[in-house]
C-alpha positions as CSV (number, residue, x, y, z in Angstrom):
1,X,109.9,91.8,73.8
2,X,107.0,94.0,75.8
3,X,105.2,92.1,78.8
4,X,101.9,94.2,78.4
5,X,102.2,93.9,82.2
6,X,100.7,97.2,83.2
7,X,99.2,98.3,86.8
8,X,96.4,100.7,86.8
9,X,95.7,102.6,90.2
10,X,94.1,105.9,91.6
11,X,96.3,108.6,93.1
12,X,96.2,112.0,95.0
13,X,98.3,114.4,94.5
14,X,99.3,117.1,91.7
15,X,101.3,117.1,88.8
16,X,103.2,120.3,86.7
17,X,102.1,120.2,83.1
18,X,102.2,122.6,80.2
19,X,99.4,124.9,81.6
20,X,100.7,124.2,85.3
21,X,99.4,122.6,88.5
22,X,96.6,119.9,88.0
23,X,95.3,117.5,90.4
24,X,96.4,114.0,89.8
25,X,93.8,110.8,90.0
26,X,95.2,108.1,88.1
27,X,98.8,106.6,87.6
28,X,99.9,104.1,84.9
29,X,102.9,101.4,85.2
30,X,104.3,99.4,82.6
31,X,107.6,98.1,81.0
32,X,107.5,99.0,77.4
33,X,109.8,100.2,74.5
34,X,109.9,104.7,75.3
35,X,108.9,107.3,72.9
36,X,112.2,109.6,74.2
37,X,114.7,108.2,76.1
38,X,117.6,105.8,75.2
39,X,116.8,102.4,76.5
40,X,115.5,99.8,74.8
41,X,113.2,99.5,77.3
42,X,111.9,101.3,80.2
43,X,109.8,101.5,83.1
44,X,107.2,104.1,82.0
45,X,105.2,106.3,84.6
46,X,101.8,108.1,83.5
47,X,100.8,110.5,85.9
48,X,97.1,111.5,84.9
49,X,93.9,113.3,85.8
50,X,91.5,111.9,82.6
51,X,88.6,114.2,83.6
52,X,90.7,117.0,82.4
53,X,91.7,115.4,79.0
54,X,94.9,114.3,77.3
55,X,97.0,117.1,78.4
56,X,96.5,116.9,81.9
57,X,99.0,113.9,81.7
58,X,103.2,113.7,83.5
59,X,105.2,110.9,82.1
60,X,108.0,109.6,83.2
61,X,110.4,107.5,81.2
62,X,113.2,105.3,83.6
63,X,115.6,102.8,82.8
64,X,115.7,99.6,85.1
65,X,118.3,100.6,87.4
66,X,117.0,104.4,88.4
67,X,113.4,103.1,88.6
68,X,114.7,100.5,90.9
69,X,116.5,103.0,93.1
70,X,113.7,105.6,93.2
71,X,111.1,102.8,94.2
72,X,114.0,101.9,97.8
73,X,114.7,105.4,97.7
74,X,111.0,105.9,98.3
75,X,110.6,103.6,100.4
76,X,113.1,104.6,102.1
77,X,111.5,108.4,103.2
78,X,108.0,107.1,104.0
79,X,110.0,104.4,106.7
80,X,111.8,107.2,108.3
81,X,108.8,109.5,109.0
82,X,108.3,110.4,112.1
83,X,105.5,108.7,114.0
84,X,101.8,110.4,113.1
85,X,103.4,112.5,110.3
86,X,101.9,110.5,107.3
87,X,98.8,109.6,108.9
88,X,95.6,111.1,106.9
């Protein structure tokens, strides 16, 4: 069963495609059934800069547990920056 529970949000950073290094302005989150890897389900990352067409797209495919871990384990780093070091 999919939830159609996606979040839509705008991003900065790059991404590494097929022709190389793009700027990324747009990510895509959902739970859904993956095109490639073996779960049944996954949580499904699009990384994507859609002025620069359908190939300037990164997706990630994640099964429950390592997307869960990645999310603390990202947490993680940004809490133990140093003071002033993420500030824009």
């Amino acid at each position: 069963m999919c939830t159609y529970q996606t979040a839509t949000l705008a991003v900065a950073g790059s991404g590494k495609g097929v022709d190389g290094w793009f700027p990324l302005t747009a990510a895509t989150v959902y739970l859904d059934h993956p095109v490639h890897a073996a779960p049944l389900h996954t949580l499904n990352i699009d990384f994507r800069n859609p002025e620069r067409g359908p190939a300037a797209r990164v997706a990630v495919e994640l099964d429950p547990s390592a997307a869960r871990e990645l999310a603390q384990s990202i947490l993680a780093i940004l809490a133990s920056a140093p003071p002033g070091l993420l500030e824009d």
